[in-house]
Every structure is written in structure tokens, then in C-alpha cells.
C-alpha positions as CSV (number, residue, x, y, z in Angstrom):
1,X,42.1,90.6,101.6
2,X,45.4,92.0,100.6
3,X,47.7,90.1,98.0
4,X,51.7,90.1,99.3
5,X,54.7,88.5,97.9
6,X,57.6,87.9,100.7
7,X,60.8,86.8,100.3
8,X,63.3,84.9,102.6
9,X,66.3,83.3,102.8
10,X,67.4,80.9,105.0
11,X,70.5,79.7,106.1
12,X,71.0,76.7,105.1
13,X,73.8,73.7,105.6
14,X,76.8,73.6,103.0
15,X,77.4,70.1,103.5
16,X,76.3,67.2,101.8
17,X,72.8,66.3,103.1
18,X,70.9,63.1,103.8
19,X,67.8,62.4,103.6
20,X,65.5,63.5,106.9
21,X,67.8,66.1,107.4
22,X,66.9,69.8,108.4
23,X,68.1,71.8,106.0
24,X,67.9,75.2,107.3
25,X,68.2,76.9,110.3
26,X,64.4,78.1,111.8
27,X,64.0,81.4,110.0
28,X,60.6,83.7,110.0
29,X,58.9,85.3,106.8
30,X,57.9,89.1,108.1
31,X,55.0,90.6,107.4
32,X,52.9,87.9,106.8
33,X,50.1,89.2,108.2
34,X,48.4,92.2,110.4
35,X,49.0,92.1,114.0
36,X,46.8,89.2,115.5
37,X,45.3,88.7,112.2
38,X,45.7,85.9,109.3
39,X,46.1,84.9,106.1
40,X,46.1,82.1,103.1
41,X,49.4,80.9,101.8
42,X,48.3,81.0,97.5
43,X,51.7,79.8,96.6
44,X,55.9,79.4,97.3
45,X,58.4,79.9,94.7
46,X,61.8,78.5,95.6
47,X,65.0,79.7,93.8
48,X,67.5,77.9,94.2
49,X,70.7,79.3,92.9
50,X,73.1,76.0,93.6
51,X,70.8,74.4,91.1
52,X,70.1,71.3,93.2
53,X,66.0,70.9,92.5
54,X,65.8,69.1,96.2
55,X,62.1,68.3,97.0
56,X,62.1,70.1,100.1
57,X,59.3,69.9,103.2
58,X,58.5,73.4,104.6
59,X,57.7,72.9,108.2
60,X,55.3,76.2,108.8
61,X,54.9,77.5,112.5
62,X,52.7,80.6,114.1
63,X,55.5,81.3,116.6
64,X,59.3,80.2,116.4
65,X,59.2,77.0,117.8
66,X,61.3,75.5,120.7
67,X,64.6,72.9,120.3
68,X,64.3,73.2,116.2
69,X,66.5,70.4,114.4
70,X,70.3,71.2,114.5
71,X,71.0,71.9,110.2
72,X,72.3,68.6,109.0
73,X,70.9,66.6,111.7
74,X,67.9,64.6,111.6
75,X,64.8,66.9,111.8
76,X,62.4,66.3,114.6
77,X,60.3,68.2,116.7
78,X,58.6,67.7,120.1
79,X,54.4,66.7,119.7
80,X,54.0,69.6,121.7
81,X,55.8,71.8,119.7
82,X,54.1,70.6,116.8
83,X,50.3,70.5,118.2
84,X,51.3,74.3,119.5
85,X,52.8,75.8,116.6
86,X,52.4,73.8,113.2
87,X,50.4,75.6,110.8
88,X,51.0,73.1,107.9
89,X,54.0,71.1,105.9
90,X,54.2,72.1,102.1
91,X,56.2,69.3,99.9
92,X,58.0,71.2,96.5
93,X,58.2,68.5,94.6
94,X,62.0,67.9,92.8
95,X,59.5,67.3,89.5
96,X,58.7,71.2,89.3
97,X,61.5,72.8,89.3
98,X,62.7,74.2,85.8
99,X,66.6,73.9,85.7
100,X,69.3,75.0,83.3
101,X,67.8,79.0,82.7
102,X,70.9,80.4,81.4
103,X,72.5,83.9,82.1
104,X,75.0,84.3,84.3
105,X,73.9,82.4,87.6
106,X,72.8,79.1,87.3
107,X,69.8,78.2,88.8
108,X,66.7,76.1,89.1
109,X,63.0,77.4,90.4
110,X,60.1,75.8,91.4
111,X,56.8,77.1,92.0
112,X,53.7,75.2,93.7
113,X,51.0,77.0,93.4
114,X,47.2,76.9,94.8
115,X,48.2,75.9,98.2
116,X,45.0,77.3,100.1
117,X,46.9,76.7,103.6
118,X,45.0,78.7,106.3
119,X,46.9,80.4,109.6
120,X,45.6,82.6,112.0
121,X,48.6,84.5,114.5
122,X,48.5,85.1,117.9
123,X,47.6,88.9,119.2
124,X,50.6,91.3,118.2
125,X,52.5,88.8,115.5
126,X,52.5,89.5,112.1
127,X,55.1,87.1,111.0
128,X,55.1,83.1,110.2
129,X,58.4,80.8,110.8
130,X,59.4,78.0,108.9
131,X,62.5,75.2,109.0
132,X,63.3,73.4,105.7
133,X,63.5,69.3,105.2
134,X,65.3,67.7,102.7
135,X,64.0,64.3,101.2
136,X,67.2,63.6,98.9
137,X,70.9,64.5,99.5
138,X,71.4,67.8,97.9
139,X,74.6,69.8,98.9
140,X,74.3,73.4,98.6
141,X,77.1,75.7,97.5
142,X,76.4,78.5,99.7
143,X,74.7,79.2,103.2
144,X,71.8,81.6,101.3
145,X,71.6,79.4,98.2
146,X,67.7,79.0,98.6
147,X,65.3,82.1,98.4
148,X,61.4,81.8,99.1
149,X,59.0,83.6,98.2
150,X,55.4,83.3,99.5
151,X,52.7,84.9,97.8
152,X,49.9,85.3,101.1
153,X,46.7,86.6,100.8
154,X,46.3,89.0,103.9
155,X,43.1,88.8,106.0
């Protein structure tokens, strides 16, 4: 297996938030794997450069999924889209996230690590997509205030 860290950035809502809410638009991680083949998701780092330390839900699909939740609406998806596409949710916790780091930006990051979540992808993918879901009502200065970074073990 081949070790890869990716980043991404979503777009995600600038106003305030409630809970339940999606808080990014549908966005896809490239390169996640070979064409066809799989992987193991080790860990996610989240930097977060509005410094809100959210617990945030990361909805992981194989393929973009259909009718995703409208950001700052509540997030739902069809049973079919979820029994079709869901890989796996992953909850960062608002506990570990280390705030206050100084410099010039401030910022908070949070890493969850030894995650172990499985996906295979269809014939000729070789990227996952994901949708963010708040838990608390964070309101985030900027629409790429959240970066990702998955750390994937290729098949």
C-alpha cells in the first residue's frame, strides 16, 4: 500500500450555523485512490483558520451523491443515496482541536487519528466525496476557512 496525504477545501457557509446544519457544499478529495481500486482512511487533520474548533461530522461517499443538503440547511440525505454511496461518517471531536497557535493567522487544528475506515471505488474513480455537518453553531469567517487533509493508505 502506498501512504498519501490530500488536502481539500470546501466551501463552506459564512453564516452563523445551527446545529444539524450542512456546512459545506459536497466537495471530492482527488486522488484518493487507483482507478477502481481502494484504500484505508489512517487519519483527518482539519485546520481551521476562523478558529471555531466545531465538532464536525464528515459524511464520506464513493461517488458524489444526488440532492446533497443546501449549506446552512438541515443536512439530510435520501436512504438510497446513503445505502448507495456512504462509505462512513467520521465525528472530530470539538475536544481535539489545539487553539490559540500564534503567528500571524489564528487558528485551531484538530487531528483524529487511527480511523481504519475501509472504501473500495467503482471501476475508473480514483476520488472520494465528502459534505461536512455541524453539531454546534460555529460561524466561519470565510467561504475556505476549513482545510482537510486525509492521510489514505492506497491499496
Amino acid at each position: 500500500m502506498a501512504r498519501r496525504l490530500l488536502r481539500s477545501t470546501p466551501v463552506v457557509e459564512t453564516s452563523a450555523l445551527d446545529a444539524g446544519d450542512a456546512a459545506s457544499e459536497v466537495t471530492s478529495v482527488l486522488r484518493a485512490a487507483r482507478n477502481g481500486k481502494g484504500g484505508v482512511i489512517d487519519s483527518i487533520t482539519v485546520v481551521d483558520k476562523a478558529e471555531q474548533s466545531a465538532e464536525l461530522q464528515i459524511f464520506l461517499f464513493i461517488d458524489e451523491p444526488a440532492s446533497p443538503a443546501a449549506l446552512d440547511a438541515a443536512f439530510a440525505f435520501t436512504d438510497a443515496v446513503l445505502a448507495a454511496n456512504l462509505i462512513g461518517v467520521v465525528t472530530i471531536p470539538a475536544a481535539n482541536y489545539i487553539v490559540e497557535l500564534g503567528g500571524a493567522g489564528v487558528q485551531s487544528i484538530a487531528v483524529l487519528r487511527n480511523i481504519g475506515l475501509g472504501f473500495v471505488l467503482p471501476a475508473n474513480k480514483n476520488k472520494i466525496w465528502y459534505q461536512l455537518r455541524v453539531t454546534g453553531t460555529p460561524t466561519y469567517a470565510a467561504a475556505d476557512a476549513l482545510t482537510l487533509i486525509f492521510d489514505i493508505d492506497q491499496e
